[in-house]
C-alpha positions in Angstrom: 0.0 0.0 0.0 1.3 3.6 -0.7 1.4 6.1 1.6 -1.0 8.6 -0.6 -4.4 5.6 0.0 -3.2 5.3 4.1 -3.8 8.7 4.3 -7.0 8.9 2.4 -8.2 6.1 4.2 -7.7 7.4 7.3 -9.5 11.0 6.4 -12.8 8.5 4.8 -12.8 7.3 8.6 -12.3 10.3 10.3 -15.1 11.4 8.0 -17.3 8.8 8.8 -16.8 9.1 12.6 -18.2 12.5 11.9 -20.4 11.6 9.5 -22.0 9.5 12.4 -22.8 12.0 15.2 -25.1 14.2 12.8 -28.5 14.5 13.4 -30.6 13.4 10.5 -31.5 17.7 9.2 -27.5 17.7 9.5 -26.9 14.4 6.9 -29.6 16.2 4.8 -27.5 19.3 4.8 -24.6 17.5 4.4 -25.7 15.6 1.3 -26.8 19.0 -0.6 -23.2 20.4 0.5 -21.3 17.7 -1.1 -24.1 18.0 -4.0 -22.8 21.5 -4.4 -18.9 20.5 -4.4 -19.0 17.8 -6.7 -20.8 20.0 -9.1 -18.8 22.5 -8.6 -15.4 20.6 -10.0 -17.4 19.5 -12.7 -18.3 22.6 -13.7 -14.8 24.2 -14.0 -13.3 23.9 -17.3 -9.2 24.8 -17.1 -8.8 27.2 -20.0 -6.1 28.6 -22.1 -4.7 31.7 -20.7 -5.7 34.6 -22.9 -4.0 37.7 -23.1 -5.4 39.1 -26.2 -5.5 42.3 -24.0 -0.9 42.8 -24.4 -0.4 45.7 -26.3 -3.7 47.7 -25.9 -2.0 51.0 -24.4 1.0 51.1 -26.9 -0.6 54.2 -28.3 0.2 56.1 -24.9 3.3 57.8 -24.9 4.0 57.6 -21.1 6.9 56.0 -19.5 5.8 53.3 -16.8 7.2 55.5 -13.7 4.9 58.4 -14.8 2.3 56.1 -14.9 2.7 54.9 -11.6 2.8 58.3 -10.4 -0.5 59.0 -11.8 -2.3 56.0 -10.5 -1.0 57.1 -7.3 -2.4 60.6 -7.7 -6.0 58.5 -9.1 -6.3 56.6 -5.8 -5.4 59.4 -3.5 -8.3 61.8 -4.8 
């Protein structure tokens, strides 16, 4: 046995020790909860990182320090 399934078998029991003192509203809640995670992981697609975006101020003539300055003087006002 590899170490990686000891320790997930130890969590699955830990979890069913838990698992065990719930009321019956609390499994109920429980169920929906785990519902919402396993959906939730289906759900998520990885994507591609765009960055179509590079580029889009290189018609501003300003060097990078003055434009630090300036977002400095945006977030004080």
């Amino acid at each position: 046995m590899n170490f990686f399934y000891l320790c997930n078998m130890k969590a699955m029991k830990d979890i069913e020790i838990k698992i065990n003192k719930l009321s019956p509203g609390l499994i109920g809640e429980l169920d929906h909860y785990l519902d919402y995670l396993v959906n939730m992981r289906k759900n998520y697609k990885s994507r591609k990182l765009k960055q179509d975006w590079a580029g889009g101020l290189k018609d501003i003539k300003i060097s990078a320090l003055e434009l630090q300055k300036k977002a400095l003087e945006w977030r004080q006002k």
